[in-house]
C-alpha positions in Angstrom: -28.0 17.5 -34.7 -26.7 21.3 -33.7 -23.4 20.2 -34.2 -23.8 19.0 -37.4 -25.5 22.1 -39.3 -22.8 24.0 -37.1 -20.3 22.3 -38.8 -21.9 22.8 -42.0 -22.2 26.6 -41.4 -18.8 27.1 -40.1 -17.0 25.5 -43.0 -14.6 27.4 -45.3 -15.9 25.5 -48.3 -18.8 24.7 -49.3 -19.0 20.4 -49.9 -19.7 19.0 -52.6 -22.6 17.1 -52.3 -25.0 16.7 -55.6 -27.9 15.0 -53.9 -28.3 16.5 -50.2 -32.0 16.2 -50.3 -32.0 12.8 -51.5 -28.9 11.9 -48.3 -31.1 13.2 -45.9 -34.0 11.3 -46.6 -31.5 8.1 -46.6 -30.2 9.3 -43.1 -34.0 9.9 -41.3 -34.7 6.3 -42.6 -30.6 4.6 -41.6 -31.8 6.6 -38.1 -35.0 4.7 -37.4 -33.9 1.4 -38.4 -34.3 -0.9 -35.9 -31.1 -2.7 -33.8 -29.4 -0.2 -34.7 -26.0 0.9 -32.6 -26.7 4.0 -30.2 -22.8 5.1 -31.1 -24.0 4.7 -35.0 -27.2 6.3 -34.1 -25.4 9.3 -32.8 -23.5 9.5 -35.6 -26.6 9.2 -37.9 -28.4 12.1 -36.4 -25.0 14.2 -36.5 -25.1 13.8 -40.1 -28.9 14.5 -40.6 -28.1 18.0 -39.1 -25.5 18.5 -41.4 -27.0 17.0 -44.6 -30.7 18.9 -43.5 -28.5 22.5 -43.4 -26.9 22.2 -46.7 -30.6 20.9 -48.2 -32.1 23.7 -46.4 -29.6 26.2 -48.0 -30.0 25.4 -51.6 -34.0 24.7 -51.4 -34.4 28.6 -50.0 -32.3 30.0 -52.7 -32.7 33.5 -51.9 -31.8 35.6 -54.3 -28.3 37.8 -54.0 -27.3 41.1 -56.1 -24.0 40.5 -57.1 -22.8 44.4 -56.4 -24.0 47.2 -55.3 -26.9 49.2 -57.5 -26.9 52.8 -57.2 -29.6 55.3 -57.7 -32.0 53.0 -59.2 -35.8 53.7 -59.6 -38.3 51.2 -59.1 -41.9 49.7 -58.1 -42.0 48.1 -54.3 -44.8 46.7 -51.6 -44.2 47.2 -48.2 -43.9 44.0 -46.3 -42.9 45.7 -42.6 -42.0 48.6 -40.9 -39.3 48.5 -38.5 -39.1 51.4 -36.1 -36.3 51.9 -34.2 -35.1 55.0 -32.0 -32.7 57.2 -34.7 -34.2 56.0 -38.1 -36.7 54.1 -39.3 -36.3 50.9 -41.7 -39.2 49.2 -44.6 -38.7 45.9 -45.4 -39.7 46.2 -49.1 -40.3 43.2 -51.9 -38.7 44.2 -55.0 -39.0 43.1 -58.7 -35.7 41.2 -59.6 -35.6 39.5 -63.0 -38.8 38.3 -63.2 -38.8 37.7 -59.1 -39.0 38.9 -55.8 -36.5 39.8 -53.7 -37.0 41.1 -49.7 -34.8 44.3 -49.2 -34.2 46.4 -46.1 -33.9 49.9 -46.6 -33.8 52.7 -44.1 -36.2 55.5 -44.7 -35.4 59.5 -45.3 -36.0 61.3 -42.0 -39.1 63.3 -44.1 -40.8 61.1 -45.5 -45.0 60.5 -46.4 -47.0 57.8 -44.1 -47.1 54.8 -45.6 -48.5 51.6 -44.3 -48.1 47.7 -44.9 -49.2 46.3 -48.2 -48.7 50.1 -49.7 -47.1 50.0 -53.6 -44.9 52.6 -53.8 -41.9 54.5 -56.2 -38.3 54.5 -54.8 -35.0 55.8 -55.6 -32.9 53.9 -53.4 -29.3 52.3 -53.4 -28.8 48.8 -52.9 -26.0 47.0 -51.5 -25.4 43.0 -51.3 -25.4 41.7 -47.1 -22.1 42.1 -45.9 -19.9 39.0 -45.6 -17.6 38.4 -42.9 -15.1 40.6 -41.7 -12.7 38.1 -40.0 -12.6 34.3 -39.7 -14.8 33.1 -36.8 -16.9 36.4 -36.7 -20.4 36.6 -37.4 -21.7 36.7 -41.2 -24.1 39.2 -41.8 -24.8 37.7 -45.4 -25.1 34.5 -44.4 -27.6 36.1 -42.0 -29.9 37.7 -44.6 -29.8 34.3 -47.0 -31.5 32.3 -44.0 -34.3 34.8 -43.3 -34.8 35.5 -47.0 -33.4 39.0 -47.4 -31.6 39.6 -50.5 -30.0 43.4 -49.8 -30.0 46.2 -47.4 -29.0 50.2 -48.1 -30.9 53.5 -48.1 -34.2 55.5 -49.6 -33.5 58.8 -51.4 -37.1 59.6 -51.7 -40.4 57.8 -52.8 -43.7 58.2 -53.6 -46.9 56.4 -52.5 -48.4 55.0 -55.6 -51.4 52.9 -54.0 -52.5 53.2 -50.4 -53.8 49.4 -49.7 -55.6 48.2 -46.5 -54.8 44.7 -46.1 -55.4 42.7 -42.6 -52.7 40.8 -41.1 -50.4 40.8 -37.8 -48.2 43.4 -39.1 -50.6 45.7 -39.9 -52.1 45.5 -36.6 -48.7 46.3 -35.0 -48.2 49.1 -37.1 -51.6 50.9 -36.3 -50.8 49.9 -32.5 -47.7 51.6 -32.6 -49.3 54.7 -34.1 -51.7 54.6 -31.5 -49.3 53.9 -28.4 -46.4 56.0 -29.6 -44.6 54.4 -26.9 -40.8 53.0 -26.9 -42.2 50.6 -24.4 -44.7 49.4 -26.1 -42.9 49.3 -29.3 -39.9 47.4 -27.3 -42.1 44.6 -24.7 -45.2 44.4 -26.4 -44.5 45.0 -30.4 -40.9 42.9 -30.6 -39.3 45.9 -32.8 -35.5 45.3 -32.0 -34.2 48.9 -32.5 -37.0 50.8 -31.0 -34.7 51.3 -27.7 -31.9 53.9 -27.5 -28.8 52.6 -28.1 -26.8 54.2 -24.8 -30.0 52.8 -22.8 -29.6 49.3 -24.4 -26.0 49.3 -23.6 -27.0 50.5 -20.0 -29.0 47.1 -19.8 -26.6 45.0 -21.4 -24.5 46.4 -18.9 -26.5 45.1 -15.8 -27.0 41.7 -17.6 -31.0 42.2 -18.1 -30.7 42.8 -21.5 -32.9 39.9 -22.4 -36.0 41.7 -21.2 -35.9 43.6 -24.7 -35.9 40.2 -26.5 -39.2 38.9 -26.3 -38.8 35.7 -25.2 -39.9 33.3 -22.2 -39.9 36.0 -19.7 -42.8 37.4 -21.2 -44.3 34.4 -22.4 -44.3 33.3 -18.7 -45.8 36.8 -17.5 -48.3 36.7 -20.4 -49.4 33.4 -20.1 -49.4 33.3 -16.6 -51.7 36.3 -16.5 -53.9 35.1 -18.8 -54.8 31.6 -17.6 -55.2 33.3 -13.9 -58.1 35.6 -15.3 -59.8 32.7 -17.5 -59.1 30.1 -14.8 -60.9 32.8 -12.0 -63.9 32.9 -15.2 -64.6 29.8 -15.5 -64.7 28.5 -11.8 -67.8 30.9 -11.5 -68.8 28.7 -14.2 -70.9 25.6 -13.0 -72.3 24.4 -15.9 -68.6 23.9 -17.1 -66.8 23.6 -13.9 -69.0 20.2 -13.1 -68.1 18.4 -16.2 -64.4 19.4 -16.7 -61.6 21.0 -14.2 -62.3 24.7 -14.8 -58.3 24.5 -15.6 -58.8 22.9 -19.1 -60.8 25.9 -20.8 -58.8 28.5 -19.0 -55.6 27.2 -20.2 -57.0 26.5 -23.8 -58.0 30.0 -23.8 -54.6 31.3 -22.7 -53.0 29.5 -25.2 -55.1 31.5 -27.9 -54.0 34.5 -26.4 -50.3 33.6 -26.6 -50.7 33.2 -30.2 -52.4 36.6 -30.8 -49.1 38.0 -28.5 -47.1 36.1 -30.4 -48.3 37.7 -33.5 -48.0 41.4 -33.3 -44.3 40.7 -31.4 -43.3 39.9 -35.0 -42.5 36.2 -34.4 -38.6 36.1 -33.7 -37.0 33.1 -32.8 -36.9 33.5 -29.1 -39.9 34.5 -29.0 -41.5 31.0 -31.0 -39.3 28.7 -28.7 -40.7 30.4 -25.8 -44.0 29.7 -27.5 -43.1 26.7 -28.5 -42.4 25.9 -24.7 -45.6 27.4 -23.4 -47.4 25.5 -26.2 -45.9 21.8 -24.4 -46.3 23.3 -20.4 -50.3 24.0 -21.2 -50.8 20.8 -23.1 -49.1 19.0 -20.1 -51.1 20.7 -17.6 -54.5 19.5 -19.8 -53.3 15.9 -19.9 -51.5 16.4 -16.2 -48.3 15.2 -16.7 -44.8 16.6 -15.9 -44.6 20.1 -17.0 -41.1 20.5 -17.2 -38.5 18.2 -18.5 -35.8 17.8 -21.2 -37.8 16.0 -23.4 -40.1 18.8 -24.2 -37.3 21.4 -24.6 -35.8 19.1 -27.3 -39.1 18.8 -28.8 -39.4 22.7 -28.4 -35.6 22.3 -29.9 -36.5 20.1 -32.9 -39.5 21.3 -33.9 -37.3 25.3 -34.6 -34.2 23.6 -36.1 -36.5 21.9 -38.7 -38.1 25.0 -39.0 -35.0 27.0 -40.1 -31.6 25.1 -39.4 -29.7 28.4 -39.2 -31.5 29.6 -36.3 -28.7 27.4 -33.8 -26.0 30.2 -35.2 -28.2 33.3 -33.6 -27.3 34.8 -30.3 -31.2 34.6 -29.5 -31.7 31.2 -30.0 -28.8 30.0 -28.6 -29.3 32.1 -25.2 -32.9 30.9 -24.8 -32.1 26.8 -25.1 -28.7 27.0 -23.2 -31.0 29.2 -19.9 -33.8 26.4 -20.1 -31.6 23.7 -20.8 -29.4 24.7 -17.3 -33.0 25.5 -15.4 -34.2 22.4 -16.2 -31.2 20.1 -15.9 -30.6 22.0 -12.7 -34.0 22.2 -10.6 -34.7 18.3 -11.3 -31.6 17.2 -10.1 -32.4 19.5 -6.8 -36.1 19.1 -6.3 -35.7 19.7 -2.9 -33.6 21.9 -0.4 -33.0 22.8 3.0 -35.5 25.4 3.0 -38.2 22.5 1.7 -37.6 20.0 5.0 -41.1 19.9 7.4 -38.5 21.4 9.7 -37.2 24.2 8.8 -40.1 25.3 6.1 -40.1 29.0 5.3 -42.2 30.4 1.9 -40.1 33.5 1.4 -36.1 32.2 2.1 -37.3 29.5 -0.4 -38.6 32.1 -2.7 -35.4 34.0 -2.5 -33.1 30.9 -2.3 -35.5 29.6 -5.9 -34.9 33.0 -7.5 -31.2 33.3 -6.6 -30.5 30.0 -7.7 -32.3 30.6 -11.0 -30.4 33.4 -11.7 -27.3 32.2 -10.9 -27.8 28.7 -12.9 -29.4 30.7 -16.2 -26.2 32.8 -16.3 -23.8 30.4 -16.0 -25.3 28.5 -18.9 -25.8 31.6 -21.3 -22.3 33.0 -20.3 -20.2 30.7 -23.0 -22.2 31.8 -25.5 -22.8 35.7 -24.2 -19.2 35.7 -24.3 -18.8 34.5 -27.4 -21.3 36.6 -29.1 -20.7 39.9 -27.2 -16.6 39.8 -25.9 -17.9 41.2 -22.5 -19.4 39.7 -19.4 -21.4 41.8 -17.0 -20.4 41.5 -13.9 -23.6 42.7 -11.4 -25.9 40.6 -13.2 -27.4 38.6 -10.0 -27.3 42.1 -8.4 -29.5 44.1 -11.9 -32.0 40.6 -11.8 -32.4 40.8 -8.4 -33.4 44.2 -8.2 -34.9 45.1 -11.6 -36.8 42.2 -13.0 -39.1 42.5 -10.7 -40.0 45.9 -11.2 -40.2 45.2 -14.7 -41.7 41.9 -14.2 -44.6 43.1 -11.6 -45.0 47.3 -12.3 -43.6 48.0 -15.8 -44.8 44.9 -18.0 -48.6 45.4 -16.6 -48.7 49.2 -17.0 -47.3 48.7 -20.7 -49.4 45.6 -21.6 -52.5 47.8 -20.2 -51.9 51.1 -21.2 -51.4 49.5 -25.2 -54.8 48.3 -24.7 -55.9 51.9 -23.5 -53.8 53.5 -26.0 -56.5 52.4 -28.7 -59.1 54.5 -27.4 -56.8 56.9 -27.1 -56.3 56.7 -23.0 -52.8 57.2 -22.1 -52.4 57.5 -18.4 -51.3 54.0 -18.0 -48.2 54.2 -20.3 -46.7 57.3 -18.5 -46.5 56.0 -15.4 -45.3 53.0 -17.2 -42.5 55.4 -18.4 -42.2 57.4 -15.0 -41.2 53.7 -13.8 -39.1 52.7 -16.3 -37.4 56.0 -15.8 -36.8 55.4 -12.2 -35.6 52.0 -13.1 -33.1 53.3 -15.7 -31.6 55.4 -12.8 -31.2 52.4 -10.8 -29.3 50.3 -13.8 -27.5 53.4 -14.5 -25.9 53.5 -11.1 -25.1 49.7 -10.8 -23.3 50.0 -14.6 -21.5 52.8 -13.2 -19.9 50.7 -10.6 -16.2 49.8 -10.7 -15.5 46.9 -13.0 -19.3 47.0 -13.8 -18.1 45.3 -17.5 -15.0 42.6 -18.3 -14.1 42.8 -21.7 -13.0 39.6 -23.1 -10.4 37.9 -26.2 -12.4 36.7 -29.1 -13.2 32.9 -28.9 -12.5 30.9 -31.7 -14.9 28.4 -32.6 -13.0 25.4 -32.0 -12.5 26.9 -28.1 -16.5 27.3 -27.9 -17.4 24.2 -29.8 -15.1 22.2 -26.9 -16.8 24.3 -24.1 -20.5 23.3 -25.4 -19.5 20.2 -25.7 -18.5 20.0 -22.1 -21.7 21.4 -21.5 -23.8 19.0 -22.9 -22.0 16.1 -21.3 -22.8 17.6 -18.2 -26.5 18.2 -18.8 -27.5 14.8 -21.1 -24.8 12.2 -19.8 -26.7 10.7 -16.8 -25.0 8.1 -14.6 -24.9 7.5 -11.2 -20.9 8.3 -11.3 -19.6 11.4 -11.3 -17.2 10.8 -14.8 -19.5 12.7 -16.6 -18.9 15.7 -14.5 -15.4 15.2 -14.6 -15.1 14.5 -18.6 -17.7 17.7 -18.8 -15.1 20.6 -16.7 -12.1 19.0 -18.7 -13.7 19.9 -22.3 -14.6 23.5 -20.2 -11.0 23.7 -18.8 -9.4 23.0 -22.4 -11.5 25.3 -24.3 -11.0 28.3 -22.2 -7.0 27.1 -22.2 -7.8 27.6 -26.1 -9.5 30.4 -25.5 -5.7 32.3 -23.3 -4.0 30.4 -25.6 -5.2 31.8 -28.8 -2.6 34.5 -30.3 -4.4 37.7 -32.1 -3.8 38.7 -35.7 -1.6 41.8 -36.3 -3.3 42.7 -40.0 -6.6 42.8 -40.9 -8.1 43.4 -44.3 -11.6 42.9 -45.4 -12.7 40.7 -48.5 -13.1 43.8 -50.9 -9.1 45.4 -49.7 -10.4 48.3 -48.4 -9.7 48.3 -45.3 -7.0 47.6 -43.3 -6.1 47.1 -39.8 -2.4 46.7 -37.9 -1.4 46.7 -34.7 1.0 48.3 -33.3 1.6 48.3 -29.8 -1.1 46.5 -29.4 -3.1 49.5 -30.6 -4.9 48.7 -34.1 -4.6 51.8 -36.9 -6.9 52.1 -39.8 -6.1 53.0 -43.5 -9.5 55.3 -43.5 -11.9 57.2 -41.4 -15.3 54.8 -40.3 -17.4 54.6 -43.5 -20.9 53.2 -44.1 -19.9 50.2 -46.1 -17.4 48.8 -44.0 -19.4 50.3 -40.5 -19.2 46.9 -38.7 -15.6 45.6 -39.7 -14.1 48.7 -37.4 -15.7 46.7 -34.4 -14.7 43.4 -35.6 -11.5 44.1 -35.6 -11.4 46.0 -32.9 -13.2 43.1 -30.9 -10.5 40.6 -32.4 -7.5 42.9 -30.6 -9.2 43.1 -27.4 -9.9 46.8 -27.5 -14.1 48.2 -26.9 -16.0 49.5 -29.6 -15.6 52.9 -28.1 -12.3 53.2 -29.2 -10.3 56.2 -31.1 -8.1 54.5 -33.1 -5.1 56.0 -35.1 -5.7 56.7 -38.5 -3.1 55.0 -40.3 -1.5 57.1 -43.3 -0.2 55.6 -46.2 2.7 57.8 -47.9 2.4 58.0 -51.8 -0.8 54.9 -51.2 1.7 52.2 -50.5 1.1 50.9 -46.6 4.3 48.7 -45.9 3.9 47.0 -42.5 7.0 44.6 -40.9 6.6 41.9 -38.3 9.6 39.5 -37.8 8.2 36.9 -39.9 7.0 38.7 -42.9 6.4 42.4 -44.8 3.5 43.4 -46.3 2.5 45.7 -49.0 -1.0 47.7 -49.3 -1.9 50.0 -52.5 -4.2 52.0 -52.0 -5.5 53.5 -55.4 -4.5 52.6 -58.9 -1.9 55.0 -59.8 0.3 54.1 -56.6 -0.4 50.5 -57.8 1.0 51.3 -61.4 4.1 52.8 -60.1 5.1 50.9 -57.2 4.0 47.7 -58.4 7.0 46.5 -60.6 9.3 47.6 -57.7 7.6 45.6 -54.9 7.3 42.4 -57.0 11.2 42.1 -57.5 11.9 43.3 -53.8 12.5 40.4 -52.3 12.5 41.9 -48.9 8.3 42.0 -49.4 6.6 38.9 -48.5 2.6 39.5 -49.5 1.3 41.9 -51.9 -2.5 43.0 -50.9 -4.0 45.7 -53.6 -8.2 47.5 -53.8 -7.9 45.8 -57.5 -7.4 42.8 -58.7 -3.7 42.1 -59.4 -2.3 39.2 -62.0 1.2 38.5 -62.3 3.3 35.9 -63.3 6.5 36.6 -62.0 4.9 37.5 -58.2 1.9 35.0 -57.8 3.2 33.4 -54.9 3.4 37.2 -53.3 -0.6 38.1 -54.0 -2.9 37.8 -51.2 -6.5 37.9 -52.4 -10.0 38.0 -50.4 -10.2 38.9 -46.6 -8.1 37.4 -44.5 -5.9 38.2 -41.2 -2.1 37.4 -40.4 -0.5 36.3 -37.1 2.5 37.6 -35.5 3.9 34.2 -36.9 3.1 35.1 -40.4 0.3 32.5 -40.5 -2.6 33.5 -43.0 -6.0 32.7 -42.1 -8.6 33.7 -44.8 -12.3 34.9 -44.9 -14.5 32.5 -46.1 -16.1 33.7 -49.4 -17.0 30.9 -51.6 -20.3 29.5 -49.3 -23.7 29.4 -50.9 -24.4 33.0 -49.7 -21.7 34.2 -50.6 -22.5 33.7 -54.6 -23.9 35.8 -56.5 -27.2 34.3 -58.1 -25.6 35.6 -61.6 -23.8 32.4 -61.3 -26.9 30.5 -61.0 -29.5 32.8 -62.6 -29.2 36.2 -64.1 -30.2 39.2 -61.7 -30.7 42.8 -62.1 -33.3 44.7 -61.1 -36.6 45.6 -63.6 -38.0 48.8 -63.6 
C-alpha cells in the first residue's frame, strides 16, 4: 500500500485517471473477494494505495495562489501560533475568493499579543509553497497541499481587530507557553518544532538523539508509563473496585485518557498520533490480555494513519517512527530469549544493558536508510549519545519538565530550572561527543530508485517468514544493489531552479552560484549543495556572469544563462545561430522558431554526460487553482 501512493507521489506526471474515487472503491471490493490469488491480492492492495493517494489529492483541493501577492491588506483569524527560537510564525485563515485559505506567516519582531481565534488586520506578502528544487529532493509545495496550507511569507504590521476567547487544545498550549516560558517545555511537552536553537538541534542531530525533540513514542512510553503506574497504585487501595475487576483495567483506561489530553496540547503531529495510535492497541491488549506487541498492531497503527492522510508515508517523521518499531518488533520476537535469560546464568542488569544495547542498535539500523536519505549524514556515536543521554532525559529532564509545566500555572518555577540546569549539563555532554573526530559522515544523495530497492529489501526481511534463510539472502541483495545505486549514481554539474533564477555549476567539484543566498530561493542553496556532496555550511563561489550571459562547457554540451532582459535582447540572436551552444536557459520565457530544440524550460539539472533530468512541475500541487477556480485574495 506505501509503495503504491509512493509511486503516485514520486511521479513526474500526474495520470490521467477521470474516476479515482470510483477505482478505488472497485479495488477495496476486487481485494476482499473471496478465492482470490495472494500474488493478485498483493497487486490489488498496491493499486488501492496508489488509486486512494490520487483520490485523496483531488478531494482535499487546497487552494494554491498562483504568484506571489505583495503588500496586500486584509481580514485574518488566528488558527496557531508557532513559536520557535529566532522568530515567531501565525498560522492564519484568510479570505480567498469567496474561501478560506490556511497561510503561514512569520510575525514582526514588535508586534501586539494576540491569541488564538483573534480577528485581526495584516499587511503581509504572500508567496505560493516552494516546489522542488531538484529531481528526487523533497517538495515543500507538495508538502503544504497535504496539510492544507495554501502559502507562506511575512507580516509587515497588523492590528488586533477582535480579541476572542475560544476553548480548544491550541489555546491551552498557548496560555501554557505563556505561563512556562520554557524552551523545554515548549520543545517536550508543547510539540512546537522550532522552539529549539538551531546550533543546539544540530548538536543533537549530531549525537543521533535528535528524535527526543519529535514527540513521538519515546514520550508516549514515558507518559503512559507514568500514568498507569500512579492510577494502577490508586486503585489497588481500592477494594470496592479491586474485588470485582483487576485494579489494572481502570488504571490503564485512565491512562489512556491522559494520553489523549498529551496528545492534544503537543499539537498532534504524525509521530506523535502513531505513537498514540500504538499506545491506544498496547492498553487495549493489556485490558483484553493478549499479546502486546506484534506486527499486526503496528500495521493496524500503520493503516489506520495512511487512510488518514496518504502523504504522511513521504515525511521523515513518519517514516522514522514505523521503520524503529517495525525493526524492534520484528527483532525482539524472533529473539525472545538470550544468554543472559537461561536459569543459569540469570543476571537483571547485563540483561538490562544487553536489552537496551540491542534496542538501540536494532532501531538505528532500521531508521538509517531513511535518516540517510532524508538528511545526507549519518551520526556516528549514536549508541554512544543513547546510551548516555536518554536516560538523563528519559529519568531527570522529562519529569522535571512535565512537573514544573504543571507548576508553571501557579506560577512555581523551581522545577523547570533545574530542569534547565540539567539539560545544560547534558548539552555539555552531547557537545563534547559531536566534537569528536569523525563525529558526522556526510553522504551522496540517494535517488529514489536506490532507496525504493533498499526498503524493499527491508521488508522482505521483516514480513517474508520461512523457515529458510532465502528471504534473508533475497533481502541483503535488494540492500547490496541499492547502495551499488546509491556509488554508482553520477552527480549533476548544472543546477537551475523551476523559475531560472538560480544557477548552480560545478567546477572542480566545487558548486558556484549566479547570486548571493536570497529568501525566495533560501532552501535550493542546500539542495544543491546536498546533491554535490558538499555541507550546508559551505562558502561557495559566487559565480559572475560578464555582460548577464553565464556560458558553462562540459565535454558533452555548452550552455547559455541570461540573466536579465537586456543581455537577453542582445545576445540572444547571436547564441541561437552559434552552433557551438547546445541549451539556451533564460529568467523569461523565450519562443523561437529557429532555436526550439536549444530552449530549456522549468527546473532541471544536467549530467556530466549531457543527460537532462527535469523538475517535476505539472503535479496537482503544482497548479495553480486559477486553472481550476479563480483566486485572488478579497479584501
Amino acid at each position: 500500500m506505501a509503495f503504491g501512493a509512493a509511486l503516485y507521489f514520486t511521479l513526474n506526471t500526474e495520470p490521467e485517471i477521470q474516476y479515482p474515487v470510483i477505482a478505488t472503491l472497485c479495488m477495496v471490493i476486487i481485494i476482499f473477494a473471496k478465492n482470490l490469488n495472494k500474488i493478485l491480492r498483493l497487486i490489488g492492495i498496491f493499486l488501492f494505495g496508489f488509486l486512494y493517494a490520487v483520490s485523496f489529492a483531488r478531494l482535499i483541493s487546497t487552494p494554491i495562489i498562483p504568484y506571489p501577492l505583495r503588500d496586500i491588506n486584509t481580514d485574518a483569524t488566528v488558527i496557531n501560533i508557532d513559536y520557535g527560537s529566532d522568530k515567531n510564525r501565525a498560522i492564519l485563515s484568510v479570505p480567498l475568493n469567496g474561501g478560506l485559505a490556511n497561510v503561514r506567516l512569520t510575525l514582526p519582531e514588535i508586534t501586539q499579543p494576540i491569541q488564538i481565534g483573534d480577528k485581526i488586520n495584516i499587511n503581509a506578502t504572500l508567496f505560493p509553497p516552494n516546489k522542488m528544487d531538484a529531481p528526487d529532493t523533497f517538495d515543500y509545495a507538495r508538502w503544504a497541499y497535504f496539510n492544507n496550507l495554501s502559502a507562506t511569507g511575512f507580516i509587515t504590521e497588523y492590528q488586533v481587530i477582535n480579541h476572542t476567547n475560544t476553548t480548544s487544545f491550541n489555546n491551552l498550549r498557548n496560555n501554557i507557553h505563556n505561563d512556562a516560558k520554557s524552551v523545554l517545555t515548549d520543545a517536550l511537552i508543547l510539540g512546537y518544532k522550532n522552539a529549539l536553537p538551531e546550533t543546539q538541534h544540530d548538536t543533537w542531530t549530531n549525537v543521533g538523539i535528535a528524535h527526543i525533540w519529535s514527540i513521538s513514542g519515546f514520550h508516549m512510553t514515558l507518559i503512559g508509563g507514568w500514568l498507569f503506574v500512579l492510577f494502577y497504585s490508586i486503585f489497588r487501595m481500592i477494594g470496592f473496585i479491586t474485588r470485582r475487576i483487576p485494579a489494572r483495567i481502570p488504571a490503564t483506561i485512565c491512562a489512556w485518557i491522559g494520553l489523549i489530553f498529551y496528545v492534544g496540547i503537543s499539537g498532534a503531529s504524525v509521530a506523535t498520533l502513531r505513537a498514540f495510535l500504538m499506545t491506544s492497541l498496547i492498553f487495549l491488549a493489556i485490558i483484553l490480555g493478549r499479546n502486546v506487541i506484534n506486527l499486526r498492531n503496528v500495521c493496524f497503527a500503520f493503516l489506520i494513519i495512511f487512510l488518514i492522510n496518504p502523504h504522511y508515508i513521504m515525511q521523515a517523521g513518519f517514516q522514522l517512527s514505523f521503520a524503529a518499531i517495525f525493526g524492534l518488533i520484528w527483532f525482539w520476537n524472533r529473539n525472545k530469549t538470550n544468554i543472559f535469560d537461561e536459569p543459569e546464568r540469570k543476571n537483571k542488569t547485563l540483561n538490562t544493558i544487553y536489552k537496551i544495547i540491542m534496542t538501540t542498535v536494532i532501531a538505528t539500523l532500521f531508521t538509517l536508510p531513511f535518516v540517510m536519505t532524508h538528511f545526507n549524514s549519518v551520526p556516528v556515536y549514536t549508541l554512544l549519545g543513547n546510551l548516555i543521554l536518554l536516560p538523563i532525559f528519559s529519568c531527570v529532564i522529562m519529569p522535571l519538565v512535565l512537573i514544573g509545566t504543571l507548576c508553571a500555572v501557579f506560577n512555581v518555577h523551581i522545577f523547570l530550572d533545574m530542569a534547565n540546569y540539567v539539560y545544560d549539563f547534558a548539552l555539555n555532554i552531547a557537545t563534547h561527543i559531536s566534537t569528536l573526530p569523525f563525529a558526522t559522515l556526510n553522504l551522496p544523495h540517494i535517488s529514489n530508485i536506490a532507496f525504493t530497492i533498499i526498503i524493499l529489501g527491508m521488508f522482505m526481511i521483516i514480513f517474508i517468514v520461512s523457515t529458510k534463510k532465502a528471504n534473508y539472502l533475497i533481502g541483503g541483495t535488494c540492500i547490496m544493489i541499492g547502495i551499488i545505486c546509491i556509488i554508482a549514481t553520477p552527480k549533476p554539474v548544472f543546477y537551475i531552479t523551476g523559475d531560472h533564477e538560480l544557477i548552480g555549476m560545478v567546477y572542480n567539484n566545487k558548486l558556484e552560484f549566479n547570486k548571493a543566498r536570497a529568501s525566495n530561493h533560501y532552501f535550493a542553496f542546500n539542495t544543491f549543495r546536498k546533491l554535490n556532496g558538499e555541507p550546508e555550511s559551505e562558502i561557495n563561489t559566487r559565480h559572475k556572469c560578464p555582460d548577464g550571459v553565464c556560458i558553462y562547457q562540459s565535454d558533452k554540451f555548452t550552455i547559455a544563462y541570461i540573466q536579465k532582459f537586456v543581455p537577453l535582447n542582445k545576445n540572444f540572436g547571436a547564441l541561437c545561430k552559434d552552433g557551438s551552444i547546445t541549451y539556451i536557459a533564460s529568467y523569461f520565457d523565450i519562443q523561437s522558431k529557429l532555436c526550439a530544440n536549444k530552449i530549456l524550460r522549468n527546473g532541471f539539472v544536467i549530467y556530466k554526460n549531457g543527460k537532462i533530468k527535469y523538475t517535476p512541475t505539472n503535479r496537482w500541487w503544482h497548479i495553480p487553482h486559477e486553472q481550476k477556480t479563480a483566486l485572488t485574495p478579497v479584501p
